[in-house]
ZAKE-527586 format. One record per residue: residue in one letter; x, y, z of N, C-alpha, C in turn. Coordinates in steps of 0.1 Angstrom, whole numbers, plus 2048, in hexadecimal, padded with zeros to 3 digits. Atoms other than C-alpha are relative to their C-alpha. Layout:
N
aXYZXYZXYZ;...
This chain:
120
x8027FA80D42CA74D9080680E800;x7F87F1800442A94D867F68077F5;x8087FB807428AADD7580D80D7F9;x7F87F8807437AC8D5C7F680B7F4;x80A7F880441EAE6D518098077F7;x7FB7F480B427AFCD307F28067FA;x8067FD80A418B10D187F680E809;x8037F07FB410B31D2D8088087F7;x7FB7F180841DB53D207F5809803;x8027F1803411B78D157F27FD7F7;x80F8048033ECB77D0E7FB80C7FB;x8077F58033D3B90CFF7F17FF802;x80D8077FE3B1B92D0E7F88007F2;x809807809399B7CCFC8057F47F9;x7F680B8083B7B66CEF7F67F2804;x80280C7F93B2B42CF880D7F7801;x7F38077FC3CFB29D067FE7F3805;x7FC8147FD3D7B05D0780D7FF80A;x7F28057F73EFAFDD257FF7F37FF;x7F980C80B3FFADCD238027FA811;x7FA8087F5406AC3D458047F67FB;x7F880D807420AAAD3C8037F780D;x7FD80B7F5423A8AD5580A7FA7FC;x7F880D80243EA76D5B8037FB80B;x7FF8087F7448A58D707F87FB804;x80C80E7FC426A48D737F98097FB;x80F7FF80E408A48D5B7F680A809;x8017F97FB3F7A63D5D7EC7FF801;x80A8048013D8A4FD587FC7FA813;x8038027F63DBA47D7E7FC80B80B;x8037F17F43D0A6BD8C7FA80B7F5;x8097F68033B5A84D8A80A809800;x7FB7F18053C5AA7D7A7FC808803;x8057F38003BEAC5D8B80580C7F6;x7F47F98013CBAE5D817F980E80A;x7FE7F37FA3D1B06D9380180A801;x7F87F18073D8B29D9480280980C;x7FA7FA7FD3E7B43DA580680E7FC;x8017F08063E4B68DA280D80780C;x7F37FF7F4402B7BDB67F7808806;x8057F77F23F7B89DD87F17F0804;x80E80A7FF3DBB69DD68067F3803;x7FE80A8013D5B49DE07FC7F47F9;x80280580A3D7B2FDCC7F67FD7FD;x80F8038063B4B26DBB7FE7F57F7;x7FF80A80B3A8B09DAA7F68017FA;x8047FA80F39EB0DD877F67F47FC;x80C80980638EAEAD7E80B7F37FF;x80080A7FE395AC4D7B7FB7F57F5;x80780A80E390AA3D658077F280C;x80280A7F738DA85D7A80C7F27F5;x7FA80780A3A4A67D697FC7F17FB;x80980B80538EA50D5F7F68057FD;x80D7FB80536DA59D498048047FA;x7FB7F680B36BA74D3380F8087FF;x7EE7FB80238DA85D257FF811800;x8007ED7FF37DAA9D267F3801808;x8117FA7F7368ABED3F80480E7FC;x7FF7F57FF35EADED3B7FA809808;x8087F27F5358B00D5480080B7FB;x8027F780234DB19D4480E8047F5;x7FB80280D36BB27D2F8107F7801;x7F480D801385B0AD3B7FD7F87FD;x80281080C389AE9D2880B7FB808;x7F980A7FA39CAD2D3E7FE7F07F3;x8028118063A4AB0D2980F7F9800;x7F48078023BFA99D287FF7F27F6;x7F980D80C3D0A79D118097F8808;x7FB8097F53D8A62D2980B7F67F9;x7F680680D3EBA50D0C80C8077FA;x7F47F4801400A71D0880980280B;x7FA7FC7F0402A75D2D800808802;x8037F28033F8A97D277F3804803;x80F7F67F93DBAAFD3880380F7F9;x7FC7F78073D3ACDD277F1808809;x8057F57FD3C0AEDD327FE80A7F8;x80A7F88093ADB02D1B7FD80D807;x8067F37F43A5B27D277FA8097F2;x80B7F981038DB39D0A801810807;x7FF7F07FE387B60D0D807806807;x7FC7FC7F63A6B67D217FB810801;x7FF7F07FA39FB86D3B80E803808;x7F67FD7F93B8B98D4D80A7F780E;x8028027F13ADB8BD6F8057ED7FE;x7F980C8013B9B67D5F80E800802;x7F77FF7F73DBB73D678077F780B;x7FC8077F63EEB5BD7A80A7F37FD;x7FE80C806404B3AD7D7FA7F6801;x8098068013F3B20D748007EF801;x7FD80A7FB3F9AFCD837FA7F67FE;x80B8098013F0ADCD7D8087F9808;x7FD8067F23EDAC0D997FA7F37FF;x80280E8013EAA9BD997F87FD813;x80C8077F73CFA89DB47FF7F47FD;x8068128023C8A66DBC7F680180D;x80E7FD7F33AAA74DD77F47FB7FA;x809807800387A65DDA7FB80A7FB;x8087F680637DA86DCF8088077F3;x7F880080C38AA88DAA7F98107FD;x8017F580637DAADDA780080980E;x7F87FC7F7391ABDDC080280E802;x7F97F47FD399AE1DCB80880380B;x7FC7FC7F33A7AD7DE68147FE7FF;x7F28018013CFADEDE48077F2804;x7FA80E7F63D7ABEE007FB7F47F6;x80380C8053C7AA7DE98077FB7F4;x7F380380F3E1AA7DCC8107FE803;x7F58067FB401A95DD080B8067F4;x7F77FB806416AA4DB87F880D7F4;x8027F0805415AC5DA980B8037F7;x7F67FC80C427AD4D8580580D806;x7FD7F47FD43AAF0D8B7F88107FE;x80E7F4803420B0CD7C8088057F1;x7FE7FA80D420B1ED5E7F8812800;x8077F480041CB43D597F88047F3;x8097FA8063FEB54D497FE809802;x8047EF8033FAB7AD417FA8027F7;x8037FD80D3E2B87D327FB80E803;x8007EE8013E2BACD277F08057FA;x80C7F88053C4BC2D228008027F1;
């Protein structure tokens, strides 16, 4: 599956942002969605997850992970951006026994990333 993250940019804290994972080449209904992020000088960090099967949204606190498995599309929600949100922001396809994943090795394909700034 080839993953394809949009919908970062120039932020204002408090904003809120919808990023966008677009699948193609196999349904995207067959893999847990992580996504990721990556602040410069840091290593990468994982943000949160939606298993691909059950419910179509989870939520942690102010991320909204959900997907449309009909669209082939995973989306990422981030509510009161802060500064320290900052970063690119990756999303990663899994077919691991552990569908809520932070672990980088467990995702077999990975979107290129998308940048997020957000200014004071």
């Amino acid at each position: 599956v080839q993953l394809q993250a949009s919908g970062g940019g120039l932020m204002q804290a408090g904003d809120s942002l919808k990023l966008s994972c677009l699948a193609s080449g196999r349904p995207l209904s067959n893999y847990h969605i992580g996504w990721f992020r990556q602040a410069p000088g840091s290593e990468r960090e994982f943000v949160t997850a939606i298993r691909r099967s059950g419910s179509n949204t989870h939520v942690k606190g102010r991320f909204t992970v959900s997907r449309s498995n009909s669209k082939n599309v995973a989306y990422l929600q981030v509510s009161s951006l802060k500064p320290e949100d900052t970063a690119v922001y990756y999303c990663a396809a899994s077919t691991s026994v552990r569908y809520y994943s932070g672990i980088p090795d467990d995702y077999v394909s990975w979107g290129q990333g998308t940048q997020v700034t957000v200014s004071s």
